[in-house]
C-alpha positions in Angstrom: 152.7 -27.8 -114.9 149.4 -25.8 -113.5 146.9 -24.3 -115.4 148.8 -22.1 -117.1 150.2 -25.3 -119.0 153.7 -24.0 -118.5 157.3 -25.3 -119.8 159.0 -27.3 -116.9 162.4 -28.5 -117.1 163.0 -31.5 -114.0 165.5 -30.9 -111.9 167.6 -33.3 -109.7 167.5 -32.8 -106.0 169.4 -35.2 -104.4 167.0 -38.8 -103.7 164.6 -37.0 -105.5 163.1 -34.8 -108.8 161.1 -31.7 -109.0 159.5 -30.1 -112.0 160.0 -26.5 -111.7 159.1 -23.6 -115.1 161.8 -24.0 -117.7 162.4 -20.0 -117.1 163.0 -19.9 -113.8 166.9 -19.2 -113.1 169.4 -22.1 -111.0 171.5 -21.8 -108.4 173.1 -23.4 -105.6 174.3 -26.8 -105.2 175.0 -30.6 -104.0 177.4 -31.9 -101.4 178.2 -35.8 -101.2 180.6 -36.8 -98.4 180.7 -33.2 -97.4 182.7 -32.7 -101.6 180.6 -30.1 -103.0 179.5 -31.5 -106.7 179.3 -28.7 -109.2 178.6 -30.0 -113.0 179.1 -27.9 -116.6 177.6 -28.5 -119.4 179.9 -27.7 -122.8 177.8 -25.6 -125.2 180.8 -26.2 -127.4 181.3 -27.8 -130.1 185.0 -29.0 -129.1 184.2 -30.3 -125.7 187.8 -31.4 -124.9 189.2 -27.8 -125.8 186.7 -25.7 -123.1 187.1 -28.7 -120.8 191.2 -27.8 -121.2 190.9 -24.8 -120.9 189.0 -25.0 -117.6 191.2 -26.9 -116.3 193.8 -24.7 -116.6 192.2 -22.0 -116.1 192.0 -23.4 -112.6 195.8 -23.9 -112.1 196.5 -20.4 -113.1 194.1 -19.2 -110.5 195.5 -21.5 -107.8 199.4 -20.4 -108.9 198.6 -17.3 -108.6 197.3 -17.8 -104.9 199.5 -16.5 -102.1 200.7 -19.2 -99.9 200.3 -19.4 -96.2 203.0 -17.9 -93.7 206.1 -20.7 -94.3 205.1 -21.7 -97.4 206.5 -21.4 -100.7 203.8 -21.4 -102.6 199.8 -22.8 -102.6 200.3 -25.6 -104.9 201.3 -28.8 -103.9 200.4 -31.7 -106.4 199.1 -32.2 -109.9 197.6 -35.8 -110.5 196.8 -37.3 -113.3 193.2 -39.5 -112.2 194.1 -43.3 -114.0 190.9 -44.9 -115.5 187.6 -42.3 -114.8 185.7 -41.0 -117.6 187.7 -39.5 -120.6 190.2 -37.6 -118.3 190.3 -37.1 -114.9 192.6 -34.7 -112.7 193.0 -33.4 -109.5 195.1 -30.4 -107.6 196.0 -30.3 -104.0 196.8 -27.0 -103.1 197.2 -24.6 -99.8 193.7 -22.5 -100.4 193.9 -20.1 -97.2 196.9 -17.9 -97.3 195.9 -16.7 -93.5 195.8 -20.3 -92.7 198.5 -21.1 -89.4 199.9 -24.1 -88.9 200.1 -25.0 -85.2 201.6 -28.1 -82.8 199.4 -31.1 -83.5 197.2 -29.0 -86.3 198.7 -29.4 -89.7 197.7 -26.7 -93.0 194.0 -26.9 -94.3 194.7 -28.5 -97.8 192.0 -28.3 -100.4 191.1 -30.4 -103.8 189.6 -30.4 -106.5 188.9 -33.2 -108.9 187.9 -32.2 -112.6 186.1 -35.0 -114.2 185.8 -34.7 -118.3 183.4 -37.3 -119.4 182.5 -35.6 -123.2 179.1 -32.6 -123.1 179.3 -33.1 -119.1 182.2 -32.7 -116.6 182.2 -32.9 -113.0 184.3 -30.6 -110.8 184.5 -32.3 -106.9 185.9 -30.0 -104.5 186.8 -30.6 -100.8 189.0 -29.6 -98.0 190.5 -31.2 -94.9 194.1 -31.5 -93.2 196.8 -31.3 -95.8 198.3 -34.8 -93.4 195.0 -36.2 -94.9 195.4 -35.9 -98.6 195.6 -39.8 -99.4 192.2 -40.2 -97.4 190.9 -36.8 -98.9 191.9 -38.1 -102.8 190.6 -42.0 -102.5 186.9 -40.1 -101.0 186.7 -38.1 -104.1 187.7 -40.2 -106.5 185.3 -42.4 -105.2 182.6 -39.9 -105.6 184.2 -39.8 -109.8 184.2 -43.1 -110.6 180.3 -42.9 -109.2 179.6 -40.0 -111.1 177.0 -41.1 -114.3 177.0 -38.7 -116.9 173.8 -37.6 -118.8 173.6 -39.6 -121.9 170.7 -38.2 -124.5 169.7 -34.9 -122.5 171.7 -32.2 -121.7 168.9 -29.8 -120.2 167.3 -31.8 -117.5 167.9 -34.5 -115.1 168.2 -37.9 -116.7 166.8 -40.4 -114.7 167.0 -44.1 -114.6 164.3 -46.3 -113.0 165.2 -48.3 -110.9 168.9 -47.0 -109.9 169.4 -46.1 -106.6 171.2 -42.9 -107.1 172.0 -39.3 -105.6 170.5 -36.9 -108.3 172.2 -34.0 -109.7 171.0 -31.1 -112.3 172.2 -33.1 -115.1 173.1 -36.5 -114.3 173.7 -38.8 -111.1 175.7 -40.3 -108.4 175.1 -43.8 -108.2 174.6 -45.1 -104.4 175.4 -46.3 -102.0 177.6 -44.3 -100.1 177.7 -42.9 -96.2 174.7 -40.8 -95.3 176.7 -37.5 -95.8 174.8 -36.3 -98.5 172.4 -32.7 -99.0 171.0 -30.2 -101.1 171.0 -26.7 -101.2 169.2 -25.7 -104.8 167.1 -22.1 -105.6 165.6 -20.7 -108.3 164.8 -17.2 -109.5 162.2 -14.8 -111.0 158.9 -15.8 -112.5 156.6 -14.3 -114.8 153.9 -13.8 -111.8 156.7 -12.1 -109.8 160.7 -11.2 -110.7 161.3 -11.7 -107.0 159.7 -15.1 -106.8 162.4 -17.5 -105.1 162.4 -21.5 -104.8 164.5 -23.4 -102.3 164.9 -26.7 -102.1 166.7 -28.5 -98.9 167.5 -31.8 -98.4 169.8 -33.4 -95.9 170.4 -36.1 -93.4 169.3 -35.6 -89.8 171.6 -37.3 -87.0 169.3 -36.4 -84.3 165.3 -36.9 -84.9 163.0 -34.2 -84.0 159.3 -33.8 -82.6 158.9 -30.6 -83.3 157.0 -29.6 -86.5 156.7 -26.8 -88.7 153.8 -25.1 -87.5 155.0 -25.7 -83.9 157.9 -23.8 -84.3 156.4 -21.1 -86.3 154.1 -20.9 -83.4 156.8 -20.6 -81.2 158.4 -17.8 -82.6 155.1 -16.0 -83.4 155.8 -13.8 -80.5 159.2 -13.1 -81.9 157.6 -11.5 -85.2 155.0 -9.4 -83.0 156.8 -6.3 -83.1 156.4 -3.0 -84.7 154.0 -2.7 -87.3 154.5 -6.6 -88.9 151.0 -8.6 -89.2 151.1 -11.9 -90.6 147.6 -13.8 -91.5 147.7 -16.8 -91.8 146.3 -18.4 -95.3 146.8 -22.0 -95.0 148.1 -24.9 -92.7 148.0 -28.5 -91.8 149.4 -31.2 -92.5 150.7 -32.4 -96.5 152.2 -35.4 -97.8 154.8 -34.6 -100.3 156.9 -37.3 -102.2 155.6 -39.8 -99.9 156.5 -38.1 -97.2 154.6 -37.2 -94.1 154.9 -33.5 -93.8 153.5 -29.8 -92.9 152.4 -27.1 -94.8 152.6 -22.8 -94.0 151.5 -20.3 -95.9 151.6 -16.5 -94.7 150.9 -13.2 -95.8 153.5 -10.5 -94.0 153.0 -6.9 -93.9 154.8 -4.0 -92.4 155.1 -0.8 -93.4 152.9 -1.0 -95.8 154.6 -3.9 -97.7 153.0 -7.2 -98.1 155.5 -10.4 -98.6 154.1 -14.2 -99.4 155.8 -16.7 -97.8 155.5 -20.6 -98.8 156.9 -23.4 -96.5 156.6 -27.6 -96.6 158.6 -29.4 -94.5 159.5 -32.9 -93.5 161.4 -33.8 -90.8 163.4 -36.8 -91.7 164.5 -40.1 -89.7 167.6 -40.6 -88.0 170.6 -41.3 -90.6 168.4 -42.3 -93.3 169.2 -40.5 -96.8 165.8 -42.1 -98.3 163.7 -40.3 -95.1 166.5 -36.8 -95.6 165.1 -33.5 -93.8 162.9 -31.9 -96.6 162.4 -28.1 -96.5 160.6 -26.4 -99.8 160.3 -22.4 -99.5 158.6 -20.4 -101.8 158.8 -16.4 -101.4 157.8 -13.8 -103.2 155.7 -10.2 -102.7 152.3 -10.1 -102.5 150.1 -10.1 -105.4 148.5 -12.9 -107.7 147.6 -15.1 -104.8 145.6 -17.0 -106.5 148.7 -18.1 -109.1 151.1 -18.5 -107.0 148.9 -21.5 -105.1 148.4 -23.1 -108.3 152.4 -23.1 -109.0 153.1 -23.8 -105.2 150.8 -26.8 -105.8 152.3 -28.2 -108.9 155.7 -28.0 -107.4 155.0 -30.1 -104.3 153.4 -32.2 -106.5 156.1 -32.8 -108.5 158.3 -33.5 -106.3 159.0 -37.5 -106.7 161.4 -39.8 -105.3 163.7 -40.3 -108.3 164.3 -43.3 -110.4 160.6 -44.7 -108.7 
């Protein structure tokens, strides 16, 4: 990946892929018509057993929920999802027990959709008004019968060329759908530095904006000049990333005697346009190993590709 030559594992993020070191830690997450889109891979041998087992799992936890005021209890429906992947289900339940219903403003009902498609399932989870459910179920499901599970590997993003898709860790969404789509993705601890953190943005702007990143960190540079903080500057301009036109920060802060790096790219994005999202890559970490930590900055913007191009 940089001249340390080091492991990489590609990761999905959305309309596009980034390479990032195979022992960095994941977290965080996608969202698709404002459903969060979680995915779990089955180490086990007996796939359908610990995909069961979730699933169940999950009811217990929702039975045991205390319903809202009025209410006899959170859960409302079990469905049985006809004709997605191996198995599909879904439970509609009451998820806030603090929840009110008022004149005109029906319960908050929530749902989530477990998709078991063999070594990957899908778990889509939403809420809205519990009047919506129909509307809330078809948008979901939709999202399912989308969903294209890995095929050959099981530790990385699996990409097709070609396919317009939404990218996930593992496998994909296939497109198109509305422009309600983002992700929210970091990862943790590096050999140069156990406090090295990745975050990766992506989502669709509604209103386009002029203002760059190194006019608005110049605008809040009198914000940070308090106290004892400094902050030198050690690189910025302008960077195209993935195709996309873009600007670049890197900063050193001190104060009190501690020294922080901080790493920023950012693209603005077009107005409702999921191939020209908002694109924000941070990089943070203490000070130290500068030298390094440009090298692997580097070779992750680089990386970063639309996918299945």
């Amino acid at each position: 990946m940089h001249r340390f030559n080091e492991p990489t594992i590609t990761y999905g993020a959305g309309r596009f892929v980034v390479d990032i070191p195979a022992a960095m830690s994941f977290a965080g997450g996608y969202h698709l018509r404002n459903r969060k889109i979680e995915e779990v891979i089955w180490r086990d041998t007996d796939t359908e057993k610990a995909a069961e087992q979730a699933w169940e799992k999950r009811l217990t936890e929702i039975e045991a929920m205390p319903p809202p005021q009025g209410v006899e209890k959170a859960l409302i429906e079990i469905i049985d999802v006809p004709d997605i992947q191996k198995w599909c289900r879904a439970v509609f339940y009451y998820g806030d027990p603090l929840d009110t219903e008022l004149p005109g403003i029906p319960l908050k009902g929530y749902l989530d959709i477990l998709c078991h498609t063999g070594r990957t399932d899908l778990w889509i989870t939403s809420y809205g008004k519990s009047s919506a459910k129909d509307f809330m179920y078809r948008k979901s499901t939709d999202i399912a019968r989308a969903y294209r599970a890995p095929e050959k590997r099981f530790d990385r993003a699996e990409i097709v060329d070609g396919r317009d898709a939404f990218y996930l860790r593992y496998g994909a969404v296939d497109l198109p759908f509305e422009y309600k789509e983002s992700v929210d993705i970091v990862f943790r601890e590096h050999a140069l530095d156990d406090r090295l953190k990745i975050h990766i943005m992506t989502w669709v702007v509604h209103e386009e904006s002029k203002i760059g990143l190194l006019e608005r960190a110049a605008n809040s540079l009198m914000m940070k000049l308090v106290g004892d903080l400094k902050i030198e500057k050690l690189r910025a301009g302008r960077r195209t990333v993935a195709g996309l036109p873009g600007e670049e920060l890197i900063e050193r802060f001190t104060e009190n005697g501690r020294s922080t790096l901080s790493f920023t790219w950012m693209h603005l994005g077009k107005k409702d346009s999921a191939h020209w999202p908002r694109v924000v890559v941070d990089m943070e970490s203490r000070d130290g190993h500068l030298e390094e930590k440009l090298d692997l900055w580097d070779a992750i913007l680089n990386s970063l590709r639309p996918a299945g191009k």
